[in-house]
N, C-alpha and C positions, 0 to 999 in steps of 0.2 A: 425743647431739648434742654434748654437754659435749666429751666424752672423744674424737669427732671431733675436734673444733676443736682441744683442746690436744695431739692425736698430729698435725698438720700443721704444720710448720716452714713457713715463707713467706720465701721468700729476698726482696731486695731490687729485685732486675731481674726484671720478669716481660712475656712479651708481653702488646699492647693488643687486646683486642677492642671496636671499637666498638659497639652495637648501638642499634636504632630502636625507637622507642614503649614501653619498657619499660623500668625502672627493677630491678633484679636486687639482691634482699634475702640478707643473711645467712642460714641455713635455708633456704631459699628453692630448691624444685627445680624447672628448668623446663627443656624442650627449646628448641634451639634451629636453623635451617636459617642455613648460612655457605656464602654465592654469591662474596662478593668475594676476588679472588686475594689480597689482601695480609690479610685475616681468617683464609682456609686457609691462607694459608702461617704466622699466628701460632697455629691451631689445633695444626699439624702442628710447628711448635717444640714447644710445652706438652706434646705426645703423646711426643715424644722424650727429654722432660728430666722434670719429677716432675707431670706433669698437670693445674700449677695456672695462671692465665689472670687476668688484669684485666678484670674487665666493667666499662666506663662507658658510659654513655649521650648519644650525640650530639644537639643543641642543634636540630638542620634534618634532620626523616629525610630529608627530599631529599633531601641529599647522598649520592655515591657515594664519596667520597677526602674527609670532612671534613680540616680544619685543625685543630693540636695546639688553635687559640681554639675551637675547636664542638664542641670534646667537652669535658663536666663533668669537673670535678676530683678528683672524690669519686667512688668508682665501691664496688664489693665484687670482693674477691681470690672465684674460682671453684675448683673442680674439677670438670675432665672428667671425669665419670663412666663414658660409654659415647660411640664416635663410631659414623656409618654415613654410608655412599659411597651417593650416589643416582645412577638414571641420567644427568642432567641436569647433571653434574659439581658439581653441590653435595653439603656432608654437613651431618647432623645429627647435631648430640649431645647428650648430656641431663649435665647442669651442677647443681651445687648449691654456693649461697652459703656460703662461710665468713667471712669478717673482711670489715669496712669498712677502706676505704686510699683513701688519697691520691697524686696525680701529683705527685712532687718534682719530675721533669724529665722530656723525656723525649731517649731514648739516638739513637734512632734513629726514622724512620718509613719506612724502605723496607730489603727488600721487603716488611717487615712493622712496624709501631709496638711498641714495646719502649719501656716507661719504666723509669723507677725509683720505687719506692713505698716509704710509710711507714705502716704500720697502728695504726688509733685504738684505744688504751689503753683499753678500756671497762672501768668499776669498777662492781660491781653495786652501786646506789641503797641508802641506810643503809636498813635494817630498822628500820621505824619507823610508828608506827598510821597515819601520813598515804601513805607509798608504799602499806602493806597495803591500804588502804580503796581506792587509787586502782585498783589492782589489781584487789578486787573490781568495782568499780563497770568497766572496763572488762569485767570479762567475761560481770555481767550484761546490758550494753548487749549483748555478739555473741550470748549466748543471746539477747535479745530480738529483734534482728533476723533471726536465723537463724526464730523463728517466726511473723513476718511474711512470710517467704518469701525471705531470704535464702540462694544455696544454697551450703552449707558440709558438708562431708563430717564424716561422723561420728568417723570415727579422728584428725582434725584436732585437732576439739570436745573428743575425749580429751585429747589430747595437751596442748591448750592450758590444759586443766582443773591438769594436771600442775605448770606451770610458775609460778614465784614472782618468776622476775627480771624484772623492768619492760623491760631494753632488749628482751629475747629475746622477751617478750612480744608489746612492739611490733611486732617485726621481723617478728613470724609471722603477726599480723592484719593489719597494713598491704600484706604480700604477698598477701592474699586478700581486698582489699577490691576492687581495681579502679579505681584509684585514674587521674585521669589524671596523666601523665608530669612536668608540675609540680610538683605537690601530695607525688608520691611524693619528687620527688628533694630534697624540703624537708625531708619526714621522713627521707632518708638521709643527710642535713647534716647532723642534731641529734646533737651528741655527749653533749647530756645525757639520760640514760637516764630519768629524771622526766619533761623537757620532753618528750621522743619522744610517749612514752605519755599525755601530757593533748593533743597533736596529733591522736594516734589517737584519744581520747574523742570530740574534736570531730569528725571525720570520721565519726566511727559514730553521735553526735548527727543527722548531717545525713543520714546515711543513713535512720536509723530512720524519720525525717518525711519521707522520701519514699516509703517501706515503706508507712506508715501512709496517706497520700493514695493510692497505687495500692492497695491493700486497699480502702481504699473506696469506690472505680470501682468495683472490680470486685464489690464485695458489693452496690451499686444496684444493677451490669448484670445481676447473677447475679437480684436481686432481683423486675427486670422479666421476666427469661425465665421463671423460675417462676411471675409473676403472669399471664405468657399464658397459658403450659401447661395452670394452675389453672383458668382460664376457659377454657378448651378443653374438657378433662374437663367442666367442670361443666355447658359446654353439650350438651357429647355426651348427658352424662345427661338434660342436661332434655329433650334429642329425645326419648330412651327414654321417660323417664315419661310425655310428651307423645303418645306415641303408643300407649303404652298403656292409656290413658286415652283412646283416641279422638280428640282434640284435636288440631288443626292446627298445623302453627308460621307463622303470618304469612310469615316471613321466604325460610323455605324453597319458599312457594306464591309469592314475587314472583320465584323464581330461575329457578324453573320455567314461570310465565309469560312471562320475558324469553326461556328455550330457544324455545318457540313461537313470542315473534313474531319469532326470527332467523330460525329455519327459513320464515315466513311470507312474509317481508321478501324472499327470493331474490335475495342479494349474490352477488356474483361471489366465486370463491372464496377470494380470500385476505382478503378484507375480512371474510366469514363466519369463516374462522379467527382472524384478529383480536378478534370478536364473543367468539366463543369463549375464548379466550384470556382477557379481559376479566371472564368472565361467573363464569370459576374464580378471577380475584382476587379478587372481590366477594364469591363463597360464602363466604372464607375468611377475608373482613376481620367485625371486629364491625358491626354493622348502623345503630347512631349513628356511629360513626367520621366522620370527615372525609373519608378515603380512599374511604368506598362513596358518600359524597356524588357525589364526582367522578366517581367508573367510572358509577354512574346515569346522569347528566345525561349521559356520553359513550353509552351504552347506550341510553339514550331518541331520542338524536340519531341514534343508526346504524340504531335499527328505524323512524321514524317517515320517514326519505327514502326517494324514489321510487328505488330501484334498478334496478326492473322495469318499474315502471306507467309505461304511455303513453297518452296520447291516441290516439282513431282520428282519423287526419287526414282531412279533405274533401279530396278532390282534384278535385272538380265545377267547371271554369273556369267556367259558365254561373251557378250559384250564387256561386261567391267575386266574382265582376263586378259580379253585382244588389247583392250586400250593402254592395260598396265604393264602388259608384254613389250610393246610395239613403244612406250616413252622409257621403257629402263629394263637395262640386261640382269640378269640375275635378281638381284634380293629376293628371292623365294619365298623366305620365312616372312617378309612385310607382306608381301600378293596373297599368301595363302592368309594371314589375320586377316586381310580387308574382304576378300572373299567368304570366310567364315562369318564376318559380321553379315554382310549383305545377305548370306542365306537364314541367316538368324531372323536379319529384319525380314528377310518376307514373312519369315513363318509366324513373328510376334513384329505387331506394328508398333505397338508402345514403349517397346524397347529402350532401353534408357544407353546413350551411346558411351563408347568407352573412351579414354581419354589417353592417347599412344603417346610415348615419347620414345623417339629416333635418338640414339645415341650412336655416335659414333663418330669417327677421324673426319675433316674438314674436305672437302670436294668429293662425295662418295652420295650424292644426290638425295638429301636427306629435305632439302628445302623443295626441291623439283619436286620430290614423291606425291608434296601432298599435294600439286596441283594436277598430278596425274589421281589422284584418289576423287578431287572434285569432279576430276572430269568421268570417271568411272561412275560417280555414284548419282549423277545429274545433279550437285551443288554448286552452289557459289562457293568464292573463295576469296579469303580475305587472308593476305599475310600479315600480323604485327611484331615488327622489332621490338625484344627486351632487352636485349644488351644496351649497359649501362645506366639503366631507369632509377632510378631512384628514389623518387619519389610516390607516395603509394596515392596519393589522387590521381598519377596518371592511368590507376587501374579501375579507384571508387570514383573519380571524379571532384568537385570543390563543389562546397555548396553555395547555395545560391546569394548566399549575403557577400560573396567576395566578390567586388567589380572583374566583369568581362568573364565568370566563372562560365567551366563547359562541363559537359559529361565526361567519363573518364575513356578510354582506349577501348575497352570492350563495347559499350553503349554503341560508341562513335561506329566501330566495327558492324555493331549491327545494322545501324543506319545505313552505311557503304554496302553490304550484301543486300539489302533490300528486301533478305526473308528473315524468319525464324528459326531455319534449319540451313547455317550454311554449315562449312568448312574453314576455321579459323586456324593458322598455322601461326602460333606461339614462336617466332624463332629465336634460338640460345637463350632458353631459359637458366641455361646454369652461369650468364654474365649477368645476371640479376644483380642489383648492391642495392646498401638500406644509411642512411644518416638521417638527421635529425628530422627531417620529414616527414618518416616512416621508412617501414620495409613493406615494398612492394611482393616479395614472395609469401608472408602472412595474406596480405590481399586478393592473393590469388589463391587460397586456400578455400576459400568458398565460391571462385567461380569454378575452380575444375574438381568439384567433387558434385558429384552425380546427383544427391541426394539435397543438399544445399543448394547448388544452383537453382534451383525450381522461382526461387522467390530472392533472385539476385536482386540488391536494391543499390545503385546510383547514389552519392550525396546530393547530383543536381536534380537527379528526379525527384528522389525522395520516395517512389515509390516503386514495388517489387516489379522487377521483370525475369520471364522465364527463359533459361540459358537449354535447360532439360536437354533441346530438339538439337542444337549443338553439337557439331562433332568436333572435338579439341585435340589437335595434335603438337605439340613441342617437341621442340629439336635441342641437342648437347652435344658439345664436345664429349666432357666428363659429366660422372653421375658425381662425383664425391662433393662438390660446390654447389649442391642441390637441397635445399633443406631435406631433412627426413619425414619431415609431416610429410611438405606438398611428394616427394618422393613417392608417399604410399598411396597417393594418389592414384597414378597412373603406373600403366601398362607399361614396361621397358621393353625393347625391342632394340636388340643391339646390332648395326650396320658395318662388317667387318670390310675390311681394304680387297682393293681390286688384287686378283692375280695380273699376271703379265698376256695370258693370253684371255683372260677377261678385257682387260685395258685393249687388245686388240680389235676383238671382236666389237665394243662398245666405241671404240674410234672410227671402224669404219662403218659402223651404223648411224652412226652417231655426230660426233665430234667431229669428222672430213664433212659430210655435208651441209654443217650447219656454218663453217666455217668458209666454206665454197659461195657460200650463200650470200654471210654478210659482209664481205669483201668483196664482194660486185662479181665473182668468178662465174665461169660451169663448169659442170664435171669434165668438158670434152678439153678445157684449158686445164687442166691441173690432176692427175692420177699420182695415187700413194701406190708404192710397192709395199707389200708385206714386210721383207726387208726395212725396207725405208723408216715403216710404223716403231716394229720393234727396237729398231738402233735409237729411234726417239726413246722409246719407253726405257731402253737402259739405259741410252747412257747422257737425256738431259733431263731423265724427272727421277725423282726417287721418291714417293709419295705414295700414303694408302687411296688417293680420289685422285681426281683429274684434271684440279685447274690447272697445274701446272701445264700438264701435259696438251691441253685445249690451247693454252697459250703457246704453246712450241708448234701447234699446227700453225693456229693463226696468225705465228710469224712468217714459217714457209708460204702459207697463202698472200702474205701482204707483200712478201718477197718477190715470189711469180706473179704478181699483179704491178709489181714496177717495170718487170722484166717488159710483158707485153705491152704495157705506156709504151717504156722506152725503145720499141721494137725492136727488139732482140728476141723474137720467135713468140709464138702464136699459141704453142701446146707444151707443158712441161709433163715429164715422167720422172717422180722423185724417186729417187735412188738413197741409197742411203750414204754415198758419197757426195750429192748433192745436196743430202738434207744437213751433213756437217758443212757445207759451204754454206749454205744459208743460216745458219744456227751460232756458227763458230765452233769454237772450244768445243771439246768434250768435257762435260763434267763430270760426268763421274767414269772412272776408272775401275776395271774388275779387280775386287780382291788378290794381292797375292798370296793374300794367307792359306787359299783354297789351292792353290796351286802346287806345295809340297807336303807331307810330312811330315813335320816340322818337333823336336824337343820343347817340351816348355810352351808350347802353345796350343791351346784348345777355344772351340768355337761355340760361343753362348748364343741364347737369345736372350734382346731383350725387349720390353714393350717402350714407345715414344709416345706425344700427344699427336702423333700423325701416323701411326699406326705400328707395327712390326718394325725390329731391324737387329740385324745379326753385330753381335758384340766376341769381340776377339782380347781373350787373357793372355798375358803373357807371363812366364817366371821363368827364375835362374837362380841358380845358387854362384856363390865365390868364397873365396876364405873370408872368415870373420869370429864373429864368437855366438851363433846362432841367435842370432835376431832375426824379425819378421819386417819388413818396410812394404807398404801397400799404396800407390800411386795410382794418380790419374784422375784426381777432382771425384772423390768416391764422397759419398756420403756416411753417416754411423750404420747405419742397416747395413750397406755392403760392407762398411771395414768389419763388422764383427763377423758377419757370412766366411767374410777373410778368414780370421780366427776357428772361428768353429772346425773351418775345412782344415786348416794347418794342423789343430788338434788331434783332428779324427785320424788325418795318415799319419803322425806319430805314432797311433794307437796301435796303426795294421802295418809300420813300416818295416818290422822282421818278415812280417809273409810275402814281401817284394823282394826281401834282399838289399835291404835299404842298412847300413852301419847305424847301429845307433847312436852311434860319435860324432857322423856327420853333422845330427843336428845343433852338436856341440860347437863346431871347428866350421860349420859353411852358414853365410848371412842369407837368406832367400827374400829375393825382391818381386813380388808382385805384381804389374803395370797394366792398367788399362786404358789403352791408346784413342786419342782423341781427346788428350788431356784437359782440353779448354771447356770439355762440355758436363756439365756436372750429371751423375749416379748415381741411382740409390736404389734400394730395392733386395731382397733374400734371396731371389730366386739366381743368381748368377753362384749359388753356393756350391752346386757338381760340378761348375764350370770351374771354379778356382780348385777345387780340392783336384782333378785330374792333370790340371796345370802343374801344380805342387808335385802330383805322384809323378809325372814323366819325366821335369826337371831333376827329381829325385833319383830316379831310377834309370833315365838314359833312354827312356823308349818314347818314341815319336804318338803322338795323336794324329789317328786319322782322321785329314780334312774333311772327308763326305758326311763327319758326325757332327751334330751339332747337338745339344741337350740346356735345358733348365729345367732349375729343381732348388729348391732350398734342399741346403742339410743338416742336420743337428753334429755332435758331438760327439755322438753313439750309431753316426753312420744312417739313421734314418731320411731317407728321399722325403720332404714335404712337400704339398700341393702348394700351387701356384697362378696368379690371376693370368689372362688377356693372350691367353692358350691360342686361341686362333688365331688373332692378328702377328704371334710369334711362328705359327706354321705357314701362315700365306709370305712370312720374311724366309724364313728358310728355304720353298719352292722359288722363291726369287729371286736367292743367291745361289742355286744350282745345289742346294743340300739333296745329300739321299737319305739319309736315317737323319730321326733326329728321336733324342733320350726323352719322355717326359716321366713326371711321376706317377708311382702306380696308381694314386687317386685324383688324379685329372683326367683317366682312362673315361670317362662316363661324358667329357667334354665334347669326347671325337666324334660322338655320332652326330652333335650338328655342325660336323663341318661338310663341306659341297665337296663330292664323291671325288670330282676332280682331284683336290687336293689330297685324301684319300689314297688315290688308285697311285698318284707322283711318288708319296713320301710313305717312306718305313717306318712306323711310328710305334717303338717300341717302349712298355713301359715297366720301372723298375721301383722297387722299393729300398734296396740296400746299395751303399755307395760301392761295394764290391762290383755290382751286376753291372754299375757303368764304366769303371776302371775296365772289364773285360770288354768289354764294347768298345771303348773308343780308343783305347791301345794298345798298341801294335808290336811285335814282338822286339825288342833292342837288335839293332844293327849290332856285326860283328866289328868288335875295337881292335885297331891296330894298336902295336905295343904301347908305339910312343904317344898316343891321345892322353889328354889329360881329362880329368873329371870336370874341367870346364865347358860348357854346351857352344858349339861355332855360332859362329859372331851373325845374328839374322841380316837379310836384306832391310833395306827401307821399303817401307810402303806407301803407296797410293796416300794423299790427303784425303779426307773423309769430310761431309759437308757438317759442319754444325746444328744441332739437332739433339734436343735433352734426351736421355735417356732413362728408362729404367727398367732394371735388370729381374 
């Protein structure tokens, strides 16, 4: 190498070769590929004249034409060694460093870069115990890396062993270090041969402890694969000895039990492959591990649902009739759907089921129904609370990567009915709610749709099961808290409020015995008088359902069950003067507003969230300067209902014989009593406007009328929602007509004939046709009356209870 370097003369002018990511060392032999024209064309000078070339290294490999600024100053004089023509019109040629040199100037940069250079005078370092030891200590540092796994070629290792001069040292390790392009071209600055070489120390310092950290990766990872292996073997053996010794292995009998109940379980077949699949992780995990935790609990969940098992359905309509007759009075319109479906299902078995939702007011046996439907139809029955859910894995479930995850409320559901095809009763789907979670009613969007559920999938399963066989029924209060997607879902099927002689009937079928029963009684200790019942129903429930009313038996029952403890007699006969001694108080009190004739007051319905109930308006005029004041916790819907009606009889108040001055000179107050409970709602709008015309006009509303309707401005009657549950309030309060509009007429024919055959139900379209309906002709005035209306009675308190009109 010596004797190289000093038989190469290095002239002054040499071409530039720039090059990318590589720093090019004295000694230093390395191929190189030259694409750029103005590189071959300096390769192709060099080749022509004595074969020697300027490597320096440019500052931006980007560049394709760097600036004399983006290429280092310092570079190393080369020789071509060997060139080759590729086909891609580039060549390669393999290069070996001789002299560091510097860019004096440069001559030229096209068609090729040509500077002029000056070569650094390197003087070998005085021979002296501090460069010798530096020496050593360098080249025990590369044998030590080299057997960390440094990889450095052996004829290298020789060579390097050979040499005593610090730069040439340098120059030979720092080319095989790998340095990046910075670092290197620092050490091709250093012109002191000492400083070079305690550079490199540090570099092969920082190597070592990187040597030394990946060794010991790698000696842990090596350390766990042998510590499996180890337990591998030693388990294989303990099978051996285990079985030859006769003795079971636990572990092996639970793997072979899980084979059986897949094959038992009869999945369809890729779930079974799944199963499968599963069953060969679990063999092969340790048996404490945490991983066979998880494949179990996924294993126990896949063999223990019904993939196969079904119920035998009833499809006996004569039988599903009696049973649904005999657990609930009335709902017609529910027995005839579930009837309808069952003759359907006989006639098509594949029948894909429909998805009902029961709406309707709170104790009116909406949650009962559907365990009378299981029971009709030969299913199981699974009830699941939604009110207040939250969260929508409790519908998909959590997947299996979360500690202690399960399947979601459906899955679970199925596992508890034990088939394919139960009866799953959704209850209060409309108290559903969504945060940061999820929303749980998006989740349910694809198990209660017919079409989608077929290939329902679990996040713990992970794989599809089918919902299809399914019969899904949901229960609401309200439809409007219901998203509108899952809405279009399902079937509605609305559950209107009890009559008073429905609540009869259905108490003493019902409600007396079941309450005789669970208070230790018998019928021969404890008889209801008809009487007795009814004086319950009016006057301590006021509700569309019955719990109220179950719980006013079950007091008299726990009543006469102290009685006979404390003997004081043997047998009761409740009276309905007993049933106030045992009860207390009367709560509700009858209307007085039905009881006269009255100016200024007429009788609305309006609908509650607990079903029907009749709303009483009241007005007056006094001196003032005609203003409108409207009270009584009303909402914007009703105050403007207010307005519209006030409007409209200004319009027609000459055809009453109404001053038109009056409404100059008199203030008319509006009030709707029961002021604590807030109202809203259009339809109390005939109701206010007939209020306004009698106060106006001196002539009394007949109590037996009651009417809702919105009205316009122009006198038009508009339709109105929850028609029914407002006519079973009117039958309830002893109404005989009651006004509806003439396009709610199409509502009446599903109401029950009962109701019907009670009440006068006539319908109107113009506010004219209810003025003549519900008032009555003016009393004759003595002289001295004044145009103020007599001062009304007080009334009855009325129980608390939102309304809307």
């Amino acid at each position: 190498m010596e004797q190289f370097e000093s038989d190469v003369k290095i002239p002054e002018q040499l071409p530039l070769l720039p090059v990318r990511d590589i720093v090019v060392f004295p000694y230093m032999v390395l191929p190189l590929f030259v694409g750029r024209e103005s590189s071959i064309a300096a390769v192709n000078d060099a080749l022509s004249a004595d074969r020697l070339i300027f490597l320096a290294c440019q500052k931006d490999a980007s560049q394709e034409e760097p600036a004399e600024d983006e290429i280092n100053r310092i570079g190393t004089v080369a020789v071509i060694l060997r060139m080759l023509k590729l086909p891609d019109e580039r060549i390669k040629i393999l290069v070996q460093g001789v002299k560091r040199a510097t860019i004096e100037e440069y001559i030229q940069m096209k068609p090729f870069a040509k500077v002029k250079v000056s070569t650094f005078n390197e003087e070998p370092g005085e021979d002296n115990l501090a460069s010798e030891a530096l020496i050593r200590h360098v080249k025990e540092q590369l044998h030590n890396a080299v057997s960390l796994g440094k990889p450095m070629l052996p004829d290298l290792l020789a060579v390097i062993e050979t040499i005593d001069d610090a730069g040439k040292l340098a120059d030979i390790i720092v080319s095989n270090l790998g340095l990046k392009m910075e670092e290197a071209q620092e050490v091709l600055e250093e012109d002191d041969t000492i400083e070079r070489l305690k550079k490199v120390s540090e570099f092969l310092t920082r190597e070592i402890s990187i040597l030394e950290v990946q060794q010991k990766i790698m000696n842990e990872a090596r350390g766990e694969i042998d510590k499996s292996q180890k337990e591998y073997f030693l388990r294989e053996q303990l099978k051996a000895i285990k079985k030859e010794l006769g003795e079971e292995d636990d572990f092996q009998i639970e793997i072979e039990e899980y084979e059986k109940k897949i094959k038992k379980a009869k999945m369809p077949k890729e779930i079974a492959e799944e199963a499968d699949k599963q069953l060969k992780r679990l063999a092969r995990m340790h048996p404490d591990s945490a991983e066979s935790t998880v494949a179990r609990t996924f294993l126990d969940w896949l063999v223990e649902l019904p993939w196969s098992k079904a119920s035998k359905e009833k499809l006996d309509l004569k039988t599903a009739k009696k049973i649904l007759n005999d657990d609930h009075f009335g709902l017609e319109e529910v027995k005839e759907r579930i009837l309808d479906f069952l003759a359907l299902r006989k006639l098509k078995k594949d029948m894909k089921s429909p998805i009902l939702c029961f709406v309707g007011p709170p104790g009116v046996g909406k949650t009962s129904l559907g365990k009378s439907i299981a029971s009709a139809m030969g299913r199981e029955y699974v009830r699941m609370s939604l009110g207040g859910m939250r969260d929508e894995a409790e519908i998909r479930g959590h997947r299996r990567t979360y500690i202690g995850a399960l399947p979601g409320k459906i899955i679970q559901s199925m596992k508890t009915a034990g088939t394919n095809n139960p009866l799953i009763m959704l209850d209060e789907i409309d108290k559903l709610g969504s945060d940061f979670r999820g929303d749980p009613a998006s989740a349910l969007l694809e198990v209660l749709d017919p079409v989608q559920n077929v290939n329902f999938v679990d996040h713990f399963l992970g794989v599809p099961f089918d919902l299809s066989k399914v019969l899904f029924i949901t229960t609401a209060n309200y439809l409007d808290p219901i998203p509108h997607a899952l809405r279009d879902r399902m079937e509605i099927i609305q559950l209107p409020g009890y009559t008073e002689e429905e609540k009869l009937k259905i108490t003493e079928k019902y409600l007396i015995p079941r309450q005789i029963k669970e208070n230790g009684l018998t019928p021969e200790q404890i008889k209801f008088s008809k009487a007795a019942v009814m004086h319950i129903i009016k006057s301590y429930t006021r509700e569309s359902g019955l719990r109220n009313l179950e719980r006013s038996i079950g007091t008299v029952c726990r009543k006469v069950g102290r009685k006979i403890v404390e003997g004081n007699g043997s047998s009761f006969q409740i009276t309905p003067k007993l049933a106030e001694k045992f009860l207390g108080t009367v709560k509700y009190l009858g209307e007085d507003e039905l009881k006269d004739n009255e100016v200024g007051t007429a009788t609305g319905l309006a609908w509650t969230p607990v079903g029907g109930d009749v709303l009483f308006i009241e007005c007056t005029k006094y001196q003032g300067k005609g203003n409108l004041l409207v009270t009584g916790q009303l909402g914007d819907v009703m105050k403007e209902s207010s307005r519209a009606a006030y409007t409209y009889v200004r319009t027609i108040a000459a055809g009453y014989g109404i001053d038109p001055e009056d409404f100059n000179k008199f203030d008319i107050h509006v009030h709707v009593p029961a002021g604590a409970i807030p109202k809203d709602g259009p339809s109390a709008g005939i109701t206010m406007g007939t209020a306004l015309l009698s106060a106006l006009t001196g002539r009394p509303v007949n109590k037996s009328v009651a009417m809702t309707g919105e009205i316009t401005i122009t006198g038009k009657v508009l339709p109105i929602g929850g028609l029914k549950e407002k006519l079973l309030a009117a039958k309830r309060h002893g109404i005989t007509k009651v006004i509806i509009p003439k396009k709610n007429e199409k509502d009446i024919t599903t109401m029950p004939k009962y109701v019907k055959s009670s009440l006068e139900i006539v319908p109107v379209e113009k506010f004219e046709e209810v003025a003549e309906l519900a008032l009555l002709p003016a009393p004759p005035k003595p002289a001295e009356e004044t145009a103020a209306p007599a001062e009304k009675k007080p009334r009855a308190k009325r129980k608390p209870a939102e309304k809307q009109a």
